[in-house]
C-alpha positions in Angstrom: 0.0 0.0 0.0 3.0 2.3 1.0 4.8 1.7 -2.5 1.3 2.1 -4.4 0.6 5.3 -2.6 4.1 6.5 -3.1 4.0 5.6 -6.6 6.1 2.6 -6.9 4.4 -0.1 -8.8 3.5 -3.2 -6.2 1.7 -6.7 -6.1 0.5 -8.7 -3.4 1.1 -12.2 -3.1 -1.1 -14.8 -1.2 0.8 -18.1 -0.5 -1.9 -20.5 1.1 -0.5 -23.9 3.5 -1.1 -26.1 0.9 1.7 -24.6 -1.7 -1.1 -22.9 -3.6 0.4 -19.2 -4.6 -2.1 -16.6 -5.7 -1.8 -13.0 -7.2 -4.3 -10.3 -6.8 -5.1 -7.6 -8.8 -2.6 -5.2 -6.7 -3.0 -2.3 -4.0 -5.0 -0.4 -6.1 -8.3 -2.7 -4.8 -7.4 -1.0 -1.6 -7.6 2.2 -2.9 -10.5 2.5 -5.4 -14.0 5.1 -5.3 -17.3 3.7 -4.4 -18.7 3.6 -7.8 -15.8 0.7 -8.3 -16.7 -1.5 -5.4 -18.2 -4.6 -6.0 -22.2 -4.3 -6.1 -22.8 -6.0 -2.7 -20.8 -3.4 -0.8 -21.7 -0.3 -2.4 -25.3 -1.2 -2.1 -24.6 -1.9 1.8 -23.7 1.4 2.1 -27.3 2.8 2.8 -27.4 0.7 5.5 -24.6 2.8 7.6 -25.8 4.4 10.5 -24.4 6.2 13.3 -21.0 6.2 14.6 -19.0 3.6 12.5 -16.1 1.4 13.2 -14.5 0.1 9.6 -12.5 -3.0 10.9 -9.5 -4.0 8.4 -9.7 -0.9 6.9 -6.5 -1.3 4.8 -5.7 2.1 2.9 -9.1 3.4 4.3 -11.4 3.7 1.0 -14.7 2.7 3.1 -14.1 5.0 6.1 -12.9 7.8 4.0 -16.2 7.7 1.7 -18.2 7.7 4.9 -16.0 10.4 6.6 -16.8 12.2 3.3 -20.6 12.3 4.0 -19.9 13.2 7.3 -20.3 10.1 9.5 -18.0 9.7 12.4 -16.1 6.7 11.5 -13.0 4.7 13.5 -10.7 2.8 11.4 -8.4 -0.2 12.4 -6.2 -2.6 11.6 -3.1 -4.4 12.2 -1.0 -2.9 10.0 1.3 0.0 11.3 1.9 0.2 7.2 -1.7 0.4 6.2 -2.4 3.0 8.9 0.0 5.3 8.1 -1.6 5.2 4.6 -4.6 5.8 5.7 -4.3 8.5 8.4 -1.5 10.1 4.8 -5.0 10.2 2.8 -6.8 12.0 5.7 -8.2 9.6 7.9 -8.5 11.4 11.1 -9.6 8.3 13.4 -7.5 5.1 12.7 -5.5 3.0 15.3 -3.1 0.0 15.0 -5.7 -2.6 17.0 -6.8 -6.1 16.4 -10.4 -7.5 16.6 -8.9 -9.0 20.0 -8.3 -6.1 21.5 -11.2 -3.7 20.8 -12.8 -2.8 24.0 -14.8 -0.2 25.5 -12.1 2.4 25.4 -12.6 2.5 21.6 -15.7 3.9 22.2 -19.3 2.5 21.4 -21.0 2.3 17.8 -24.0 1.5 15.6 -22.2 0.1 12.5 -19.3 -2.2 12.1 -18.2 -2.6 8.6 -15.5 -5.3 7.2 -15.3 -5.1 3.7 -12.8 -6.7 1.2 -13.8 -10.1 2.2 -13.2 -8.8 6.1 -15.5 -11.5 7.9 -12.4 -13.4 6.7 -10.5 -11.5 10.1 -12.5 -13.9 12.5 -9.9 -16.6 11.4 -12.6 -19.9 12.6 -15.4 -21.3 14.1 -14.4 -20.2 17.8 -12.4 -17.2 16.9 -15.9 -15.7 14.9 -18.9 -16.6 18.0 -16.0 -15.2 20.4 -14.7 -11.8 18.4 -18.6 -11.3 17.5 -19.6 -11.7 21.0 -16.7 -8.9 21.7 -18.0 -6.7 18.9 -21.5 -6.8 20.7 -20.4 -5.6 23.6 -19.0 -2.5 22.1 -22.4 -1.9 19.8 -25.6 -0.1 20.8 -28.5 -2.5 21.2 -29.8 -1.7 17.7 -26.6 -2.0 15.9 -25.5 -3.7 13.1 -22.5 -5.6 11.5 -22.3 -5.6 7.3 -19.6 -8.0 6.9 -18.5 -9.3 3.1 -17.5 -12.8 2.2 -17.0 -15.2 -0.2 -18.4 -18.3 -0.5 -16.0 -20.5 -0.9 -18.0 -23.8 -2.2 -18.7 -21.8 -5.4 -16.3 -23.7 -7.5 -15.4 -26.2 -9.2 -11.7 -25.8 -9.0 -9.8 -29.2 -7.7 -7.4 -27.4 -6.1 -9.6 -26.0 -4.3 -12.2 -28.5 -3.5 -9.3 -30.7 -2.5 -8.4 -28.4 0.4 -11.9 -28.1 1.5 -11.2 -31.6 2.3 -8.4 -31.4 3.8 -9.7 -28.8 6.1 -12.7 -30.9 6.7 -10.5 -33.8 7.7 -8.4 -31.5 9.9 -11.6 -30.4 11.8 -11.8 -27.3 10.3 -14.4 -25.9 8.3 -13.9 -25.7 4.4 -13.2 -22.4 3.7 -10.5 -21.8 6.6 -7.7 -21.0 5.1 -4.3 -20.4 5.9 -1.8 -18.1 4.3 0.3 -15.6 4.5 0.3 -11.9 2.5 4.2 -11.6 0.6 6.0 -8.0 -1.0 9.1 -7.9 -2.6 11.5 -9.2 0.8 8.3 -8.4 3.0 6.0 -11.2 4.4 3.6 -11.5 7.1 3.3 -14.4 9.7 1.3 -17.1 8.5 -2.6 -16.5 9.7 -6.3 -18.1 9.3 -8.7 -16.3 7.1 -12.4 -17.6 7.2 -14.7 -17.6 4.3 -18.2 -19.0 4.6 -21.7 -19.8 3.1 -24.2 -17.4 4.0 -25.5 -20.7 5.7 -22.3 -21.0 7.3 -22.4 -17.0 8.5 -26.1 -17.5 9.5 -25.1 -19.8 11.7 -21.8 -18.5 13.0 -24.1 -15.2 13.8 -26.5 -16.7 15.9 -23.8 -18.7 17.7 -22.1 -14.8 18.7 -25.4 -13.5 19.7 -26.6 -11.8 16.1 -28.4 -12.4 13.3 -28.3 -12.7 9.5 -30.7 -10.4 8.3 -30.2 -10.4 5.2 -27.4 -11.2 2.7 -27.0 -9.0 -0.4 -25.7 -10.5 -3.4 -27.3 -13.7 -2.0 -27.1 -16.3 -4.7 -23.1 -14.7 -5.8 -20.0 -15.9 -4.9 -19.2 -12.3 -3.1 -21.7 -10.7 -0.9 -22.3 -8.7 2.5 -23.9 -10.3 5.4 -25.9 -7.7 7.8 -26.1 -8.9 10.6 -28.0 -7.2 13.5 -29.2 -7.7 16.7 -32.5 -6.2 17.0 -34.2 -4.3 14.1 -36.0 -6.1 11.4 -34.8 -5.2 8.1 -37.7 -5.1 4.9 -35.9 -8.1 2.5 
């Protein structure tokens, strides 16, 4: 993100456990306008309310667009890199924290958003009921979570089937993956990174105290969960 913003060109390089290596599309994804988003996100956007808190918020494209229209919004991640990007594009609330250690001192808010495939951060089973159980306790009683994901049984890749397997016979659940992030010399500790059904989230939600309300691009690969814990949403 630092060599993108600063003009240098850059790639990011996802190595997964099982020797598979993968190459995005680049920083720029971190970095693009709303109208660019993928459908499921930038529809979720009406759905903001009230103070914000954008967890994973990379280079900061979703909590700059709602800072833009004026919401009060909190962005973090664990990035010391991404973070300094952000706050370098005008970010004005953005912390180096994990989902592990949010707590009341971060303050309390009606929307959490994790976009880019975000509901990815809970890392498994256990780590999503107990870090959604957390972000309740920092939420007002009518707030709401829109987290993205991607379904990962929507293939028909052998590769990829074959690890669902392989995570299956491991205990895990299919699409817990886990990989590492590489740049040039740089490379982060290897990390779990859940992607579910919407089945799979509805269940996981109601497990850490929410509910699925709805999930928008239902039916795609990618879409946004909203999860909330006590307003009924029109589908």
């Amino acid at each position: 993100m630092l060599d993108h913003l600063e003009g240098r060109p850059a790639v990011e390089v996802v190595e997964r456990d099982d020797g598979m290596i993968m190459v995005n599309r680049g920083p720029m994804m971190y970095f693009e306008p709303i109208r660019r988003w993928p459908q499921p996100e930038s529809a979720a956007m009406r759905l903001v309310r009230g103070k914000v808190l954008d967890v994973g918020c990379g280079a900061g494209r979703v909590a700059l667009h709602l800072q833009k229209r004026g919401f009060d919004v909190v962005g973090i991640d664990v990035s010391p890199g991404a973070i300094r990007v952000a706050k370098a594009r005008g970010l004005r609330k953005a912390r180096v924290m994990a989902l592990d250690d949010i707590d009341s001192r971060l303050g309390t808010f009606d929307t959490v958003v994790m976009f880019g495939n975000n509901f990815g951060l809970f890392e498994s089973r256990t780590g999503a009921v107990r870090r959604l159980r957390r972000l309740s306790r920092i939420t007002n009683p009518d707030a709401r979570v829109l987290a993205s994901s991607r379904d990962p049984y929507m293939t028909t890749d052998p590769i990829h089937l074959a690890y669902h397997r392989m995570n299956r016979a491991r205990g895990r659940m299919g699409g817990q993956v886990r990989l590492r992030v590489r740049h040039r010399k740089l490379a982060t500790p290897w990390f779990d990174y859940l992607m579910v059904s919407a089945a799979e989230m509805e269940q996981l939600a109601a497990e850490g105290g929410w509910r699925l309300a709805r999930a928008i691009g239902d039916g795609q690969q990618y879409y946004v969960g909203v999860l909330e814990k006590g307003i009924n949403l029109r589908r």
